[in-house]
C-alpha positions, 0 to 999 in steps of 0.5 A: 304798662299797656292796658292790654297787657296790665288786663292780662296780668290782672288775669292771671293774678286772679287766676293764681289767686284762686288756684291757692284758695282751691285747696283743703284748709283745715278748720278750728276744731271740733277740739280736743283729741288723745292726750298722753303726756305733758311738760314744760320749759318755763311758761311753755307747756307742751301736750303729747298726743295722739298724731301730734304735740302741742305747745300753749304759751298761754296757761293752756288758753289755746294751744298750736300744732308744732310737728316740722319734723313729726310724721303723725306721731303717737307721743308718749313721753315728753321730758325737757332739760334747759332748751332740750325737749324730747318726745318718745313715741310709739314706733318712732323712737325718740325726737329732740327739738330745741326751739320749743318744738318748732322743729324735731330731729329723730334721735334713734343711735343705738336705740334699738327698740322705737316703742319708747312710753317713758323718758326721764332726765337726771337732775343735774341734766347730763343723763337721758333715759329711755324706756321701751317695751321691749327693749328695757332702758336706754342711756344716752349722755349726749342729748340723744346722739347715741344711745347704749342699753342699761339692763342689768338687773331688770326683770324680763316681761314674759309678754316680750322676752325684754325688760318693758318699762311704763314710767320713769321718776327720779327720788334724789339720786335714784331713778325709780322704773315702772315696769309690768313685773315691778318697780325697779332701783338704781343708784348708779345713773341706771348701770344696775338694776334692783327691783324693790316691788311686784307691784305693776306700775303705771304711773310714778311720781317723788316728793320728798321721802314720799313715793307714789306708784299708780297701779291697777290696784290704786295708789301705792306709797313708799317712804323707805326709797321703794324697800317696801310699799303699803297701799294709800287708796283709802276713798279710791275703791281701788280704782286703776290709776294711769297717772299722778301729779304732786304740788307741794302737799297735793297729790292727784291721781288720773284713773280709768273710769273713776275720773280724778282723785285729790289728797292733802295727805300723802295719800291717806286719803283721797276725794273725787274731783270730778267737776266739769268733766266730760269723762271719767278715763284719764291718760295724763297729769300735770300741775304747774305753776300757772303764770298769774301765781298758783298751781294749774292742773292739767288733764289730759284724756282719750279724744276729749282733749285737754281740761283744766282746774286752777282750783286744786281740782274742784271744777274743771275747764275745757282747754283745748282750743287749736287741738284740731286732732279729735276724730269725727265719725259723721258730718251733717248740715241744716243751712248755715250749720255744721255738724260733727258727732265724735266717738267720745266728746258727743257732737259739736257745731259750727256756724261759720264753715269751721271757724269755730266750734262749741259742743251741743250735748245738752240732753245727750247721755252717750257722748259715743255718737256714731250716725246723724241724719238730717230731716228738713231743720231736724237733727238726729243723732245716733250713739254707741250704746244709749240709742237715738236722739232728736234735737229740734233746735239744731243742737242746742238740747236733745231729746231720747227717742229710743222706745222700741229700740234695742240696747246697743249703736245706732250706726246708720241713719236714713230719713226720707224726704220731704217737705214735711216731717218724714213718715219714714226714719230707718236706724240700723243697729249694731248687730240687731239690724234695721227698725223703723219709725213712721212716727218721728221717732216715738216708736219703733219697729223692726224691719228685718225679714229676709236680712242675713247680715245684721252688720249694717255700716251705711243706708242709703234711699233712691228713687225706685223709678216708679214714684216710691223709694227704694231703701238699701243697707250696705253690710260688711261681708253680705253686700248691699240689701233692698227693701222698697216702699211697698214690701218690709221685706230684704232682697240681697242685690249683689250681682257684680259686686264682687267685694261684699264688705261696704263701707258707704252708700250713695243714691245720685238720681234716677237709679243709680247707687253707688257703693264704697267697700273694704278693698274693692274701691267703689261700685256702680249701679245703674239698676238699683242695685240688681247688678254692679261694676266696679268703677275705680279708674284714676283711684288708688284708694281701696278702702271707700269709707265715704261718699258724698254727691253734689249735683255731678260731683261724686266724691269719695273719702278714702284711706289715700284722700279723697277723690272725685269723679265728674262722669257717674265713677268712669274716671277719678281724680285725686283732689287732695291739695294741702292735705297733710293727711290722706286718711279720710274717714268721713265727707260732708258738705254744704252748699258751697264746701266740702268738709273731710274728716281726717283720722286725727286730723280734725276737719277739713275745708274745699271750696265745692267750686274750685275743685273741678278745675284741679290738675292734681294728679293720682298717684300710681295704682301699686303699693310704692312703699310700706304704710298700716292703715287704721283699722276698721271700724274703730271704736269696734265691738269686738272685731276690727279689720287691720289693712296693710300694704307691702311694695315687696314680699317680706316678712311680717308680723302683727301684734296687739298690745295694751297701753302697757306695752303687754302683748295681747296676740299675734295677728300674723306671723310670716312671709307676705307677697306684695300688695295689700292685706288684711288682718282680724283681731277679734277682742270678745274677751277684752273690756272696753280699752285703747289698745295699739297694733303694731305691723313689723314688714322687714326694717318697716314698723308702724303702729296705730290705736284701736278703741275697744267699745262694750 
């Protein structure tokens, strides 16, 4: 070979090489995520979740993503018979793989309701049943090749008009259903129906002549093959119980807020077991034999993964690592580390760009960690409900710097620049509006005088062009507010914007401001905020929940990806290259990286050098086909916007459900025309829950979780 020609070969090769390094790669963590089920088929186990299923071949030791075939599932049920495994999910039917999830095939003939929170096996492995919210059982006798309703004696929901089921277990021959008017009996392979309780259950579980029925009440035992059932909750304090798992003469119970209980005696009697763990809410059970001999029990929880206890319960473990489905709410650096805060696993950090994570919640009380801010080496962090932190030690320990401090989120935080510790660090309150500290944080004050909306989703500070700096709030509903170094009083600076619900701020240089909303995409402004324009050309995202700048890259995170603008917002190309999810809800960056964080879909990685170059194209600009966003916010406090969007007029509706599968309210019910919507679910009189919404558009259904946050 020439040595031109080979210098011009090596060329390209290197120039092919850097085109795939130039796109998103996901990093190892934080771990963890929502758990709802488990199985196993010999030493695999497999994990249900929220957007995924997991398998570990390794006792839980660490655990990969297997979802060829899955579109962001919310997986409820797992069952296995032989070399079968079948999932259930919330709005997608039901899914068998036969590889050990490696790939899934939907298996949905003659299902004709998709929600489906319970599977069951018949013991001699012929027989698949279903459970649906709003369809009642479903038999199939061929691995889910088709599928034929068994209804016949079932009580109806007066919620749904059908017969909806929230478990399944098989005592002998019959097979026991869990459903919110009882539980019911059959003992002809689900041809008919008895119900033998009122008692509303969640969880079920045989062993024996003994069986168990976890219910909003605690726990409930039958020894007469459910023809009548006598509480079994001494030392429970009667506490909800969401699920139950037996080996041998143990029996565990999973409840919401009260952790884990144990018992020796058939429910006699119970303890707490609560050691190690992060949280209290329990979704999912299992005890399995592990493979070095015993009985590994396996907790799975809301967004803090996966924990388990190889000593009936007395301590627990994190074991969750390759989870990398947990949601994060804020991102921040200090040099070499990287900072994730979530909604309940507290915050985690990474030194090596996401390679590896561990949690720096030493100090913190609320794990709920909605803002962080970074001032010089400095870390503060603010939480749902139990105010702001300061860590000095980049997250190793944490001090509360609350003292003046209403009682309620902190969800923004803007510090002031300097090369010494700031003299001005501004929290914005959930609801009570914008406090300052000219002391590092050991006092407070409000600062709130001609602020009209106290729902402040974002700060940010820019030069006001005389030598002093310019604060502005950006509030959902009210626009965009400032307030300058020399006058503690608010002006509304919202001419031109005509979307006043904002998401994000970003302050580039000199006067420019820049403002993500709720369906507008994002504005500009060259004034300081005294005038806006709308600048959206080449982006089709609408919902901007994040903006992010570096030197003269602007990026914006959005529910279509992310995007980046190299002229100030004129012009936006779509920079999503290996993304597997485009619903971003969070953007940071170092000095060499910038990091998204994905709904359920843990952090991502993109060399900062290596986008400009990108040829990714936008897509079109019009709704091309039906999708349900993730509401917004989310935790939320006691209203949430739900987005949609339709490519055609059809009819739609919107309902909320809980985790049972009880309807909670109809959001919307009738004829929309193409485009995209929204809708407000307004939960003031619900407690703190998981809840899921649930959009029918014509053959189109979707549904997604929302977490309700007193």
């Amino acid at each position: 070979m020439k040595p031109v020609r080979f210098f011009f070969l090596l060329q390209a090769i290197v120039f092919w090489i850097s085109q795939l390094d130039a796109q998103w790669v996901q990093t190892n963590g934080p771990c963890g995520g929502t758990v709802l089920c488990f199985a196993s088929i010999g030493t695999n186990l497999f994990a249900g979740a929220s957007g995924a299923v997991f398998l570990s071949t390794n006792n839980g030791t660490s655990w990969a993503a297997v979802h060829n075939g899955l579109t962001n599932p919310m997986v409820h049920a797992v069952a296995a018979s032989g070399a079968n495994l079948f999932i259930g999910t919330y709005g997608q039917g039901v899914f068998l793989s036969t590889n050990n999830g490696a790939d899934w095939t939907a298996v949905n003939s003659g299902l004709t309701s998709l929600v489906v929170p319970a599977l069951a096996i018949s013991p001699d492995g012929t027989t698949l049943f279903a459970g649906t919210t709003n369809g009642g059982v479903f038999r199939s006798t061929n691995n889910g090749a088709s599928w034929a309703a068994v209804n016949s004696g079932l009580p109806l929901s007066p919620y749904t008009g059908y017969a909806a089921i929230t478990c399944f277990v098989f005592s002998g021959t019959s097979l026991f259903a869990g459903t919110n008017q009882g539980v019911c009996c059959s003992t002809d392979n689900g041809t008919t129906w008895v119900k033998s309780s009122t008692i509303a259950a969640n969880a079920l579980v045989a062993s024996g002549t003994n069986l168990f029925a976890g219910t909003y009440l605690g726990v409930f035992r039958s020894t007469n093959n459910g023809a009548s059932w006598n509480p079994a909750n001494s030392g429970m304090q009667n506490s909800s119980v969401y699920a139950l798992a037996m080996s041998g003469s143990d029996l565990f119970a999973g409840t919401w807020g009260d952790g884990i209980f144990h018992s020796t005696n058939n429910g006699s009697s119970w303890t707490a077991v609560n050691s190690g763990l992060p949280k209290l809410s329990v979704w999912a059970l299992a005890a399995i034999p592990s493979q070095g001999g015993g009985t590994s029990v396996f907790a799975g929880f809301n967004e803090a993964g996966i924990f388990l206890s190889s000593d009936n319960c007395l301590t627990w473990a994190p074991a969750s690592v390759g989870m990398t489905h947990l949601d994060a709410t804020r991102l921040a650096t200090i040099g070499s580390n990287l900072f994730a805060c979530t909604n309940a696993f507290g915050i985690f950090r990474s030194t090596n760009d996401g390679a590896t994570w561990a949690a720096v919640n030493s100090g913190l009380s609320n794990w709920y960690i909605a803002s962080l801010a970074v001032n010089n080496t400095d870390l503060f962090a603010g939480s749902s409900s139990a105010g702001l932190f300061l860590s000095t030690n980049n997250g190793t320990s944490w001090t509360a710097v609350s003292s003046g401090l209403p009682a309620c989120g902190i969800r923004a935080l803007a510090a002031k620049p300097g090369r010494t510790r700031s003299t001005g660090l501004f929290a914005a309150t959930d609801g009570k509006g914008v406090f300052l500290s000219t002391n590092y944080g050991t006092s407070w004050s409000a600062v709130n005088s001609g602020l009209t909306n106290a729902d402040i989703r974002d700060l940010a500070i820019g030069a006001d062009g005389k030598g002093g700096k310019y604060l502005f709030a950006g509030t959902y509903g009210g626009g965009v507010f400032r307030m300058s170094d020399s006058n503690t009083t608010w002006t509304s600076v919202n001419s031109g914007l005509t979307e006043l619900r904002v998401l994000s701020l970003a302050a580039v240089i000199d006067t420019i401001l820049f403002a993500g909303t709720y369906g507008g995409g994002v504005y500009r402004s060259t004034d300081n905020g005294t005038s806006w324009t709308d600048v959206n050309t080449g982006s089709t995202g609408t919902q901007v929940r994040a903006l992010a700048v570096s030197d003269a890259k602007l990026f914006a995170g959005t529910e279509k990806g992310v995007f980046l603008s190299i002229n100030n917002g004129n012009s936006w190309t779509a920079v999503n290259s290996g993304l597997n999810n485009l619903n971003i809800q969070i953007l940071g960056m170092d000095s060499t990286n910038l990091f998204a964080g994905i709904y359920e879909g843990g952090i991502w990685r993109r060399p900062l050098g290596e986008i400009v170059t990108s040829t990714e194209q936008p897509t079109t600009s019009s709704p091309t086909e039906f999708s349900l966003s993730q509401n917004y916010p989310n935790p939320f406090n006691p209203t949430t916007v739900v987005s949609y969007q339709l490519p055609v007029a059809t009819h739609v509706r919107l309902e909320v459900y809980d985790m049972l599968g009880r309807k909670l309210a109809v959001l919307l019910d009738e004829v929309k025309v193409a485009g995209r919507h929204d809708a407000t679910f307004d939960a003031s009189g619900l407690a703190s829950g998981v809840f899921i919404y649930r959009l029918t558009a014509g053959s189109f259904v979707q549904s997604r979780k929302m977490l309700l946050v007193r």
